[in-house]
PATI-744056 format. One record per residue (C-alpha): residue in one letter; y, x, z; residue number from 1. Coordinates in Angstrom, 2 decimals. Example, Ala and Ser with C-alpha at 12.3 -4.5 7.8 and 13.67 -1.06 7.14 Angstrom:
residuo:yy:xx:zz:num
A:-4.50:12.30:7.80:1 $
S:-1.06:13.67:7.14:2 $
END
This chain:
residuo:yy:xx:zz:num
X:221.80:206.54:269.10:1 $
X:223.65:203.34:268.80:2 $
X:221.44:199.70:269.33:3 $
X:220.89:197.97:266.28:4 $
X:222.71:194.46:266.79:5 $
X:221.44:191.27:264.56:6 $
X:223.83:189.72:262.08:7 $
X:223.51:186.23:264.49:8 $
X:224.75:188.46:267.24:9 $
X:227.00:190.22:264.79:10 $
X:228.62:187.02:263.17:11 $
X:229.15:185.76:266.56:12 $
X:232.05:188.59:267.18:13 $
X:232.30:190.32:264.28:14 $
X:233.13:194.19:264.92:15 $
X:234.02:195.89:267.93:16 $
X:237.69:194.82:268.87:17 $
X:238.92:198.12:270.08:18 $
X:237.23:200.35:268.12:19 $
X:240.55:201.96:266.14:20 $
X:242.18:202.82:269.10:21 $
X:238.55:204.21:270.62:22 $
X:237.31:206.03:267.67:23 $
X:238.92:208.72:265.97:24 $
X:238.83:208.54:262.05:25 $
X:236.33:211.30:260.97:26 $
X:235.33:212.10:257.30:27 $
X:232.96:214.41:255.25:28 $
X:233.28:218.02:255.80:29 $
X:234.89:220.17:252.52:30 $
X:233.29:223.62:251.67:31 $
X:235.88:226.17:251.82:32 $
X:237.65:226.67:248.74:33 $
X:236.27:230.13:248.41:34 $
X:232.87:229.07:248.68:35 $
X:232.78:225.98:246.67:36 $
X:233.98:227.99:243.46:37 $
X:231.48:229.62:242.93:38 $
X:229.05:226.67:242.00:39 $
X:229.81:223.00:240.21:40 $
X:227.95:221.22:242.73:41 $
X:229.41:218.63:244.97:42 $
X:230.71:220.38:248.07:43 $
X:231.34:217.77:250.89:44 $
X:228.73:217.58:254.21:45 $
X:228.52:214.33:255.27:46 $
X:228.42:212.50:258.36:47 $
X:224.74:211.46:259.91:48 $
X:224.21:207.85:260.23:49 $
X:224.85:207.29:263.66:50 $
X:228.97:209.04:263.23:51 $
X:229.23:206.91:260.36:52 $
X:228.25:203.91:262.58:53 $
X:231.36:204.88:264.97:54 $
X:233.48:204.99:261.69:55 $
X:232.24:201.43:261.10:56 $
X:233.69:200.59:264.39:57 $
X:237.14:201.24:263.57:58 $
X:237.07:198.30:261.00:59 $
X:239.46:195.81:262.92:60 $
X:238.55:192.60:261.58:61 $
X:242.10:191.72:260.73:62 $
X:243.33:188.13:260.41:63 $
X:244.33:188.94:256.73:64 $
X:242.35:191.79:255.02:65 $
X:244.42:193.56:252.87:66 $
X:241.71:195.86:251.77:67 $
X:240.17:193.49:249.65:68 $
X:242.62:192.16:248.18:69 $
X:243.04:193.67:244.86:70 $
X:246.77:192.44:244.39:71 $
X:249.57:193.78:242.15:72 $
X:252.76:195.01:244.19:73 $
X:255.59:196.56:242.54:74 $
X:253.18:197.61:239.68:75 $
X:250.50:199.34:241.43:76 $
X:247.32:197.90:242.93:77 $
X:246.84:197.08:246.69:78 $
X:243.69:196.87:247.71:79 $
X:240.23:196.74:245.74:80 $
X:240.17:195.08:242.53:81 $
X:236.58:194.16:243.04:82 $
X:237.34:192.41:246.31:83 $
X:234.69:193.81:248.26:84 $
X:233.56:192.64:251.39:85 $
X:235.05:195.75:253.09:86 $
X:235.36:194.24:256.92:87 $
X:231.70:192.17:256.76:88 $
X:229.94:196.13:255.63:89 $
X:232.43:198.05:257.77:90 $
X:230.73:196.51:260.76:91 $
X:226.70:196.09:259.71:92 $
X:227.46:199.75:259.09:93 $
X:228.82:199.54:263.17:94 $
X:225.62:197.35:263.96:95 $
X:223.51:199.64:262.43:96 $
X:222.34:196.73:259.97:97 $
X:222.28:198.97:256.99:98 $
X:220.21:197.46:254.17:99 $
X:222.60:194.17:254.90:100 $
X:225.77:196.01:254.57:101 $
X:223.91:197.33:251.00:102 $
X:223.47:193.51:250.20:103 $
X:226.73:192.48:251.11:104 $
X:228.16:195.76:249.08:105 $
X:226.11:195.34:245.67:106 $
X:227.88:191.24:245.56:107 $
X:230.63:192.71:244.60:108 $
X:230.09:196.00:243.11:109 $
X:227.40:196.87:240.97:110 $
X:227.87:201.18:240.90:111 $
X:228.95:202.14:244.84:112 $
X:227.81:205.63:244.28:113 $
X:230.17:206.09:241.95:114 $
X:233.11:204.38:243.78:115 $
X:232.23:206.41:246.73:116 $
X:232.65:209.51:244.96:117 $
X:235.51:208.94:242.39:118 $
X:238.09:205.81:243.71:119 $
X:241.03:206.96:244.95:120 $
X:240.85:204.34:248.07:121 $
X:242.65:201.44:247.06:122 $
X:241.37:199.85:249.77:123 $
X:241.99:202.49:252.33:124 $
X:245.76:202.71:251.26:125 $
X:245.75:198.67:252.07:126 $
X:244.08:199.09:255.73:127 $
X:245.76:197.48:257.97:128 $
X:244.62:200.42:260.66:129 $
X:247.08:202.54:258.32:130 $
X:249.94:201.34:259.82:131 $
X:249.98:202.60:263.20:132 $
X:247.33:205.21:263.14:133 $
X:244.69:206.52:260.55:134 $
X:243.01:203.78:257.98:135 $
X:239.22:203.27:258.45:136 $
X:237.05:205.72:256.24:137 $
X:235.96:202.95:254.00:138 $
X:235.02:204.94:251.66:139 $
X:232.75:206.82:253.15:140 $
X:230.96:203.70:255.00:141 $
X:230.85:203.29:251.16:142 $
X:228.72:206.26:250.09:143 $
X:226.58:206.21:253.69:144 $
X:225.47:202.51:252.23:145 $
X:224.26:203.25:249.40:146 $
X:222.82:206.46:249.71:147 $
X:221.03:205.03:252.58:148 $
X:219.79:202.61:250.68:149 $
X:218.40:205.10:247.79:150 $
X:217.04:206.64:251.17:151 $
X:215.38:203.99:252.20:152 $
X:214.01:201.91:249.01:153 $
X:216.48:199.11:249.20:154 $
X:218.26:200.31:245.84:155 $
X:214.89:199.90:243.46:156 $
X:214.95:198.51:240.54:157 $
X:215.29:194.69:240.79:158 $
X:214.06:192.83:237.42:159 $
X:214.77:189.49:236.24:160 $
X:212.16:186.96:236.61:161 $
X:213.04:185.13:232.89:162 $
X:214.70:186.16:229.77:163 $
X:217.51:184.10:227.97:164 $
X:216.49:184.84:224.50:165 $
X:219.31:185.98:223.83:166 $
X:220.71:189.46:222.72:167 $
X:223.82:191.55:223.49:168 $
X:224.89:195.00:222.02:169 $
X:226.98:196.48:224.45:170 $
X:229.25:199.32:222.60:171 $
X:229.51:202.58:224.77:172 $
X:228.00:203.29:228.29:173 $
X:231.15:204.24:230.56:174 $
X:231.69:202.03:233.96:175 $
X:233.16:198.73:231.88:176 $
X:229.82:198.58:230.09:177 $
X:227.40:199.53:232.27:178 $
X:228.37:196.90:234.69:179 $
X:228.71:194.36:231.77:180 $
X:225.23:195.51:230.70:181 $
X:223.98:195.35:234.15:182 $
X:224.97:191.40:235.19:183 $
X:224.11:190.27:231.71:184 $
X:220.82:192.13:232.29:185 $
X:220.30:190.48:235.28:186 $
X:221.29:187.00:233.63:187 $
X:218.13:187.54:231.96:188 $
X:219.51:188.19:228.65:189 $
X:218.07:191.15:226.73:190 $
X:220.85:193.96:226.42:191 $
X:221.09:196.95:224.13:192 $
X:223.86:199.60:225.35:193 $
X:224.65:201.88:222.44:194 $
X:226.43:205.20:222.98:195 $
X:227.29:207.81:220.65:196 $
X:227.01:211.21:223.24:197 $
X:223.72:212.79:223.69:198 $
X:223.36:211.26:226.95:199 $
X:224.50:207.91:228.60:200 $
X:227.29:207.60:231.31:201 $
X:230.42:207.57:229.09:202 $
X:233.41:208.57:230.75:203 $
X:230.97:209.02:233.98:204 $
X:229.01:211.80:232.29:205 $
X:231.35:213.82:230.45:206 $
X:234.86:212.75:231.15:207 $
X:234.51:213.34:235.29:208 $
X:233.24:216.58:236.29:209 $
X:229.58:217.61:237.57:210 $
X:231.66:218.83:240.89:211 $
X:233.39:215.29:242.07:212 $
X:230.23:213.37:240.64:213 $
X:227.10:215.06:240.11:214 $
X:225.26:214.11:236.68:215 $
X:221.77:213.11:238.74:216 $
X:223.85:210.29:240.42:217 $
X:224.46:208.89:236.97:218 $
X:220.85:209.22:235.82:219 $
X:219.44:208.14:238.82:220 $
X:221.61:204.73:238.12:221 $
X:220.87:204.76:234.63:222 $
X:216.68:204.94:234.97:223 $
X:217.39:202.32:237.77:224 $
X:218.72:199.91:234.92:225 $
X:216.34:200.99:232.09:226 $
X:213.39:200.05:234.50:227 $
X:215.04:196.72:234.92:228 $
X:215.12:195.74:231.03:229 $
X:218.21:197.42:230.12:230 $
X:217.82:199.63:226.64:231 $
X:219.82:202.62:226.01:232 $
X:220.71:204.17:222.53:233 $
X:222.24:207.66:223.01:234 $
X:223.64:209.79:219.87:235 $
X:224.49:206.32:218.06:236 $
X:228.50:206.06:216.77:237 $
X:228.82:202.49:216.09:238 $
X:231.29:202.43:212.89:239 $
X:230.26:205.78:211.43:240 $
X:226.14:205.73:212.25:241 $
X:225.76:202.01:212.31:242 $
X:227.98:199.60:210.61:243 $
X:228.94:196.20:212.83:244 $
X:227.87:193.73:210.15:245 $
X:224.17:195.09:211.39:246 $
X:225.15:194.42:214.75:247 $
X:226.80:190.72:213.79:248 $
X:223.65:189.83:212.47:249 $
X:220.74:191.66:215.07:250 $
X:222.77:189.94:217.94:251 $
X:224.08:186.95:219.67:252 $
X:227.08:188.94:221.35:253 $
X:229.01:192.20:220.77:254 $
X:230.94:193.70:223.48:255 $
X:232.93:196.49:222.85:256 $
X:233.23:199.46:225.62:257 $
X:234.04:202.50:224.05:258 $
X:236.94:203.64:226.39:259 $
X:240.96:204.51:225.79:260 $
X:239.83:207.84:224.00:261 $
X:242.69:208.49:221.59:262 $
X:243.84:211.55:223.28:263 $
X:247.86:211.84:223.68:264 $
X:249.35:215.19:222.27:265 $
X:251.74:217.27:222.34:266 $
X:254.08:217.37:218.96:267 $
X:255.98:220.81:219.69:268 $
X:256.15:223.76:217.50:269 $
X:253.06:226.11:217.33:270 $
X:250.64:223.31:217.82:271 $
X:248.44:224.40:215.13:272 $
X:247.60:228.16:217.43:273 $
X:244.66:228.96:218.13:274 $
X:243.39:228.33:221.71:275 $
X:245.28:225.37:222.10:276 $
X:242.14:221.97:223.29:277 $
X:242.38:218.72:224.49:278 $
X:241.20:218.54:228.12:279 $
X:238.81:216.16:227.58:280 $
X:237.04:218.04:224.90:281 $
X:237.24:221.09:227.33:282 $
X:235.91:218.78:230.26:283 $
X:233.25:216.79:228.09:284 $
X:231.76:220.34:226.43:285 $
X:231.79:222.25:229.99:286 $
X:229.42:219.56:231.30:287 $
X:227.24:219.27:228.76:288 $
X:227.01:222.87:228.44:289 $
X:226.04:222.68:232.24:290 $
X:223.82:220.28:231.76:291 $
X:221.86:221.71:228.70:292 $
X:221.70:225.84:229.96:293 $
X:224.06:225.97:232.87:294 $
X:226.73:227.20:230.73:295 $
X:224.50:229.91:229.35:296 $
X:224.48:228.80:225.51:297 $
X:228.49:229.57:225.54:298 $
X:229.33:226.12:223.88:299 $
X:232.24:225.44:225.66:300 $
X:235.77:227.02:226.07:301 $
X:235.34:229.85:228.59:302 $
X:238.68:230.43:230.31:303 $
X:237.13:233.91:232.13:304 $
X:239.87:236.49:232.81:305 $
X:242.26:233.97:230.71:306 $
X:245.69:232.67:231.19:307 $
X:245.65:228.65:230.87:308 $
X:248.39:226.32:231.05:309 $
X:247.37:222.91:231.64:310 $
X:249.98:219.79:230.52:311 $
X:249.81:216.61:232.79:312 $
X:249.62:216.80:236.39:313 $
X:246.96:213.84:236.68:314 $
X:243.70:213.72:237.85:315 $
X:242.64:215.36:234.58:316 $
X:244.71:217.57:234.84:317 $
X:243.51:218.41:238.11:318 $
X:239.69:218.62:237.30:319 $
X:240.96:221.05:234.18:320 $
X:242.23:222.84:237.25:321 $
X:239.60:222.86:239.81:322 $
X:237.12:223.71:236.26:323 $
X:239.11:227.04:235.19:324 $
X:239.33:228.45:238.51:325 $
X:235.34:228.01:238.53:326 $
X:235.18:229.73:234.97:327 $
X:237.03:232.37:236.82:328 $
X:240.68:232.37:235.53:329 $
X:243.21:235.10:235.43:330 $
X:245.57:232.38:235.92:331 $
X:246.48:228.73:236.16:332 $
X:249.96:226.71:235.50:333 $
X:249.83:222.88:235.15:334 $
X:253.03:221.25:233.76:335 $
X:253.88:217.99:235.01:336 $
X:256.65:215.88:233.59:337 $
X:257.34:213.73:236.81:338 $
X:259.56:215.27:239.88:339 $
X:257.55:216.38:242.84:340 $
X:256.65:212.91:244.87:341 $
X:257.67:212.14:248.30:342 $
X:255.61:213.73:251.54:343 $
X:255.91:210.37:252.98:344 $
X:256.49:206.84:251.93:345 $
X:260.10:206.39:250.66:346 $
X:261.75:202.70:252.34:347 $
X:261.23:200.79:248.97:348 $
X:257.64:201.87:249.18:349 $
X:255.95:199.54:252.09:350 $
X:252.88:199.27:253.18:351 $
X:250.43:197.33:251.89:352 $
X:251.78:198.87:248.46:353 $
X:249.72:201.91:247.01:354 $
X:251.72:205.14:248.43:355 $
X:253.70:206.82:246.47:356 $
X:253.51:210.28:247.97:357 $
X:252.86:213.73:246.94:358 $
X:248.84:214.79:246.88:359 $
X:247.45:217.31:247.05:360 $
X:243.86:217.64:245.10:361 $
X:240.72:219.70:245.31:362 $
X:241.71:221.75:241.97:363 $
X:245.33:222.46:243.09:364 $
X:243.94:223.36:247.17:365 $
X:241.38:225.79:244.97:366 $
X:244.17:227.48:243.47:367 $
X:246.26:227.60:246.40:368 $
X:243.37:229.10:248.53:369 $
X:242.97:231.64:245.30:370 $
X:246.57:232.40:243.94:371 $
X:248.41:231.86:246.82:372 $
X:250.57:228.98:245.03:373 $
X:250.39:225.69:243.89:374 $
X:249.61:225.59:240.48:375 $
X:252.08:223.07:239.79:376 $
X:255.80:222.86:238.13:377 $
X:257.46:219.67:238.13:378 $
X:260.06:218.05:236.07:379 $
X:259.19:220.27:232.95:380 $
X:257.86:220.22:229.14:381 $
X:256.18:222.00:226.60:382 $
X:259.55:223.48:224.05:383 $
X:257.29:225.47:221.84:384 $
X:254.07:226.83:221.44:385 $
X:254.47:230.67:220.76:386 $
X:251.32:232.41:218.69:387 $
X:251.22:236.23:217.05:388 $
X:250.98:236.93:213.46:389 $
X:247.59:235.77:213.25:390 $
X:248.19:232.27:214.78:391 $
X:246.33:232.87:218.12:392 $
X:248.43:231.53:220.95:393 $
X:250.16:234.27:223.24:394 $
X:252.96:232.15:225.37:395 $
X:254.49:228.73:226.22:396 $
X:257.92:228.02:226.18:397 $
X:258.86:225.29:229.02:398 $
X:262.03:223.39:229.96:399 $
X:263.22:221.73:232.92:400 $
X:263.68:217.75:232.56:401 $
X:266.33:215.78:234.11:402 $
X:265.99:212.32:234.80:403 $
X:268.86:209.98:233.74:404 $
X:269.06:206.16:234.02:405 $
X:270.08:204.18:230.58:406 $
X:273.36:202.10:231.77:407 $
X:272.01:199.15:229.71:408 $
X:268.72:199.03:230.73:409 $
X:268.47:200.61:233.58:410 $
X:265.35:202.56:232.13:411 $
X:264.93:205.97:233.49:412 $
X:264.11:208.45:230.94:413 $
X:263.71:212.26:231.18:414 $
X:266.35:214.97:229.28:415 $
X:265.90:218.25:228.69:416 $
X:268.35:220.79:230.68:417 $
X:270.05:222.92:227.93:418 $
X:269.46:226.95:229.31:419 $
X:265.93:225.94:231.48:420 $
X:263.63:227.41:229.13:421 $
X:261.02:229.61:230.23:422 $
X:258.13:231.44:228.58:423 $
X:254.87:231.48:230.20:424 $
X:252.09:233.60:229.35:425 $
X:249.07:232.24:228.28:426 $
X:245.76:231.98:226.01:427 $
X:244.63:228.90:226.64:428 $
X:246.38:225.06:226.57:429 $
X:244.47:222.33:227.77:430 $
X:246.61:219.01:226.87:431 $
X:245.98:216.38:229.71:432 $
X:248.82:214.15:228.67:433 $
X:246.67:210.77:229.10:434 $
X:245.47:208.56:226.59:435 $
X:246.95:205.91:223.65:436 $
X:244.58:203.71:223.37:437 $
X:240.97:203.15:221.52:438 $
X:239.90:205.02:218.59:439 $
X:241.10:203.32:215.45:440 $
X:238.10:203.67:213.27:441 $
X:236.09:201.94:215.56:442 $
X:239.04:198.78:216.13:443 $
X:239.02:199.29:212.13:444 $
X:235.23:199.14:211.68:445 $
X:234.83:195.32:213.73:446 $
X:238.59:194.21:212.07:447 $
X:240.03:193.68:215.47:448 $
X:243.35:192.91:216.29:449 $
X:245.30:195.57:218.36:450 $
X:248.80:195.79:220.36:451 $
X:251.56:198.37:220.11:452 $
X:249.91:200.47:222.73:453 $
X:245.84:200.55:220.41:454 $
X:244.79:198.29:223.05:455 $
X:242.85:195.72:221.62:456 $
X:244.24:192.48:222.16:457 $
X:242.79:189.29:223.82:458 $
X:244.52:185.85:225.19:459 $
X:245.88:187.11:228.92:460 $
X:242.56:187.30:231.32:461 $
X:240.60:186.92:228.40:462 $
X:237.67:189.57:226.86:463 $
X:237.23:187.87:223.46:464 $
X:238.78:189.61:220.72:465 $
X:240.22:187.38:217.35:466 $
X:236.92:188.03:215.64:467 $
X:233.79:186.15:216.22:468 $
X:230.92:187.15:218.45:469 $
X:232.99:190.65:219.64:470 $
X:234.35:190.82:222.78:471 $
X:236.14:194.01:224.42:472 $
X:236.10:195.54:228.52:473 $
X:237.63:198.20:230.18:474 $
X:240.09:200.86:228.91:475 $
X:239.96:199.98:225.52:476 $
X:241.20:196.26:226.58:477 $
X:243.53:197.29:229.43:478 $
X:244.60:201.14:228.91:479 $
X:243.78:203.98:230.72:480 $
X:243.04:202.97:234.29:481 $
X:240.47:203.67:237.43:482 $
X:237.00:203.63:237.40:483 $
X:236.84:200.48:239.81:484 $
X:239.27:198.68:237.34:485 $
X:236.75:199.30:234.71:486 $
X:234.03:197.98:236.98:487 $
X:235.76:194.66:237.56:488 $
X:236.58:194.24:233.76:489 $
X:232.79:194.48:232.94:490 $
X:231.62:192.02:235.24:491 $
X:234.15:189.48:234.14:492 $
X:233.59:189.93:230.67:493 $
X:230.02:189.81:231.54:494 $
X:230.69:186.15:232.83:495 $
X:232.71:185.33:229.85:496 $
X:229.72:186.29:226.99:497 $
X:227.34:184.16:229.34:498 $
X:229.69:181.40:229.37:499 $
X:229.71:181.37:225.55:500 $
X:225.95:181.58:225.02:501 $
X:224.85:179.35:227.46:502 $
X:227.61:176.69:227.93:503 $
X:227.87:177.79:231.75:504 $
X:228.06:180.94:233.68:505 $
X:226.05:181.02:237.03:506 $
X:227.19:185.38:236.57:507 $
X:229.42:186.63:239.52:508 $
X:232.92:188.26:238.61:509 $
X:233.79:189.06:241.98:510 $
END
């Protein structure tokens, strides 16, 4: 067992030097595909504490840490928007000072067991060990942290000593809220989190499934925050249920989190068969289902012994994937739009930018390991949906998409390839095409101002909307975007609302 160094002794120099080139990277052990589809558990054994430590070690204490950066580059992000303190944790995890590392990690993020489990690795990609060798597994120093710390009582529930007086309603319980709720909460003003599922999480609950993030994670959080002050309204629509000019008058501050949830479809003959669900309403029902009877009441959309053809090739897309093939699917297809990305990075693609490479995900390895192929087809699009005489849906016709450039704009744009069409067999669509924007009735219901795209629109690095009182966070302010993203747009709208009801903001953003 490694000797637990002080943080003196620690600060004095900071990591071990050659620990990348002494230490291998090492990560969490997957269940075999064949194994892990039979349950909807999480299915990764991780490392004990004291491998985890060595991990730590690898941490190089670069002059300029690109992992924390959170930058834009080329239009993708570089680094972690929340600018954690990646190298300081990286090495009290290598010190074996573990309830520091959770201090230093909660500064900056307020939900690390959901990073740990859902982020794609911003900061990883941005490691600066990345560019000779393997990155450090940051992200997994991530998860040993705070589980640890749920281990070990540092994670209780933490307060605040005084209340403001003042009252927020915080509009739907996905990661933007939540972490709004939570620093206003800990501000000491009194915060009510409405949310119109049956349970709160948001996006967290229902829109990421029980296999990449189990549901007790999200409760465990959740109860965490209720014993600190925090109230939680489940089964409550705001703008159907409960009209905002109750809101306007109840409280001091309205901040509005309900999420880019305007599914995108797909406008191609047949769309009115039978069979044919958005993949978040396929997602959302199979987990509550789960939840409720372990998908023994039926309510969901069983795709046993069916034929399924999913549209987008995103992470949604993927889940959709990885959730069939647990249903026990005759078949999956997912359609993706985009051409096939590069194995490795292509020369205009340089490190520290976000790679732009082909992945490979748990759904699409599941159906590998099972069909023998990857589910995928590139470059393609729904032509028509083809149903019987009694409108049920028995086939999809594809076709291949070319890419050609616009001469005066220099916009790429995919055609369709006269003679590419193909007909797929199927019985069940699940349309993961991504996401327009809020909901309109609810934009309607507080008579806020929107953009071209449904966002709702604010002054540039700004959270208050054009009405009074009402400000907006996460995807519904900034599009469709990561769960970290969301995390960092909650805190600093958190710090906004403080600003404007007490004059001055002593609430961290980053």
């Amino acid at each position: 067992m490694m000797p637990v160094i002080s943080a003196a002794e620690s600060e004095e120099n900071m990591g071990k030097p050659t620990g990348f080139m002494d230490y291998d990277r090492k990560v969490s052990f997957a269940e075999k595909p064949a194994d892990r589809i039979k349950h909807f558990r999480e299915f990764h054994q991780h490392l004990s504490r004291e491998e985890q430590q060595l991990q730590g070690a690898r941490c190089m204490e670069c002059g300029v840490p690109f992992c924390q950066s959170g930058m834009m580059l080329n239009g993708m992000t570089s680094g972690c928007p929340l600018h954690n303190l990646v190298p300081e944790w990286n090495d009290l995890v290598y010190t074996g000072n573990w309830e520091q590392a959770y201090e230093r990690l909660k500064k900056t993020n307020n939900f690390p067991e959901f990073t740990a489990r859902v982020c794609p690795a911003l900061c990883e990609a941005a490691c600066t060990c990345g560019l000779g060798g393997e990155p450090v597994a940051t992200k997994e120093n991530e998860y040993a942290i705070i589980e640890n710390a749920y281990e070990k009582g540092y994670a209780q529930p933490c307060p605040p000593n005084q209340r403001s007086g003042k009252k927020v309603a915080v509009i739907g319980s996905g990661p933007s809220g939540l972490a709004a709720a939570d620093q206003l909460n800990k501000r000491g003003h009194n915060v009510t989190v409405y949310e119109r599922s049956d349970r709160a999480g948001g996006l967290l609950m229902y829109g990421i499934p029980n296999m990449k993030l189990e549901k007790r994670i999200v409760q465990r959080k959740i109860k965490i925050m209720e014993e600190e002050g925090v109230t939680f309204l489940t089964g409550t629509d705001v703008g159907k249920d409960l009209k905002p000019a109750r809101l306007l008058q109840e409280y001091d501050r309205i901040l509005l989190a309900c999420g880019a949830s305007n599914p995108r479809d797909i406008n191609a003959p047949g769309r009115d068969a039978k069979g044919i669900h958005f993949a978040v309403d396929f997602l959302t029902a199979n987990t509550k289902s789960l939840l409720d009877s372990n998908l023994a009441d039926g309510k969901y959309v069983n795709t046993k012994d069916k034929n399924v053809i999913i549209i987008g090739g995103g992470d949604t897309g993927n889940d959709c994937v990885g959730t069939c093939i647990r249903h026990g699917c005759k078949s999956v297809i997912q359609i993706e739009m985009m051409p096939k990305a590069p194995d490795e990075r292509a020369e205009n693609n340089p490190w520290p930018e976000w790679p732009k490479i082909s992945k490979t995900d748990y759904g699409q390895e599941e159906a590998i390991a099972l069909y023998g192929r990857d589910p995928r087809i590139y470059e393609s699009t729904v032509k028509e949906f083809i149903k019987d005489k009694n409108g049920i849906l028995k086939a999809v016709k594809i076709i291949r998409l070319k890419p050609e450039k616009d001469p005066r704009t220099g916009r790429i744009t995919p055609k369709e390839l006269p003679g590419t069409e193909q007909l797929l067999e199927a019985d069940i669509v699940l349309i993961a095409a991504g996401f327009l924007g809020s909901q309109k009735y609810v934009t309607d219901a507080f008579k806020i101002e929107t953009d071209p795209r449904t966002n709702v629109k604010t002054e540039k690095g700004k959270y208050k909307t054009n009405t009074d009182k009402i400000f907006v966070t996460g995807d519904m302010h900034r599009g469709q975007s990561l769960v970290v993203w969301a995390i960092r747009e909650g805190r600093e709208a958190a710090r906004e609302i403080d600003q404007s009801l007490m004059g001055y903001t002593n609430v961290p953003s980053q």
